[in-house]
N, C-alpha and C positions, 0 to 999 in steps of 0.2 A: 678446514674444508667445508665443513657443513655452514661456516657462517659466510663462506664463497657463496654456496648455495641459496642459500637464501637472498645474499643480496643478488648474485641474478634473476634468481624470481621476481624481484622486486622490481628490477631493470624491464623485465617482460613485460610484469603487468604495468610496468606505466609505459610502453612501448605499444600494449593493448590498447591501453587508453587512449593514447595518442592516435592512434589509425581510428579508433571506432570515431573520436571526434571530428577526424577527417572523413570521414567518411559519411558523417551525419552535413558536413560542410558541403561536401561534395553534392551529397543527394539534393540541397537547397540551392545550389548555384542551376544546377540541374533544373528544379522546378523554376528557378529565375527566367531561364534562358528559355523556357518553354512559352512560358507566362510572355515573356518580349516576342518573341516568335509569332504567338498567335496576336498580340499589339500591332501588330508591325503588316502583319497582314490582313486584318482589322482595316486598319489605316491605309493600305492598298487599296485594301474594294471599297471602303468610302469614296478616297481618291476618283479611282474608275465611275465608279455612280455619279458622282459630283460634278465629274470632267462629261459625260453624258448631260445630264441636267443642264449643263453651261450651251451645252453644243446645241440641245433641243430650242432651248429662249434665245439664243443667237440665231438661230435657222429661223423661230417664229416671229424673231422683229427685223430681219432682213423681210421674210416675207410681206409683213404687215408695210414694210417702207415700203418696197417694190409696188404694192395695193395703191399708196397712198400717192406715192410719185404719180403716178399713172393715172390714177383720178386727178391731180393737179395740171398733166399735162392733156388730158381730155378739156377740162375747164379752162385753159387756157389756149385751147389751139382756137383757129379764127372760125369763123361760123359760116356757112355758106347763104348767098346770097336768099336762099329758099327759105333755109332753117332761121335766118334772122325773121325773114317775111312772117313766118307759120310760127313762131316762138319754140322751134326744137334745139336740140341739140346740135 
């Protein structure tokens, strides 16, 4: 009987050990998943900023065309009879 006992104890305590190392397993998957968590939404608001940034230099070189076409179709429309006479515009 007592050597029953004893090996159950033994059965426990590596039953103990077993949970505590799952447990230490546990607690690091846990920090893993944190750890990605905040990555991942990191990588979001870059995203977002990034996708801004793009939108801003897209918006400022349509403008800059829109500028430049307009001054080319100034420069090229026809000159009036006066404005050739007088050297205007």
């Amino acid at each position: 009987m007592y050597e029953q006992l004893k090996a159950k104890d033994k059965q426990l305590a590596s039953k103990d050990e077993q949970l505590r190392v799952k447990d230490v397993q546990i607690s690091e998957k846990d920090k893993q998943l944190d750890q990605q968590q905040q990555l991942t939404l990191a990588a979001m608001e870059d995203t977002k900023r990034l996708q801004l940034e793009l939108n801003e230099a897209k918006a400022e070189v349509e403008e800059i065309q829109t500028k430049s076409e307009e001054k080319i179709q100034e420069e090229a429309a026809p000159k009036g009879f006066l404005a050739r006479l007088f050297g205007g515009k």
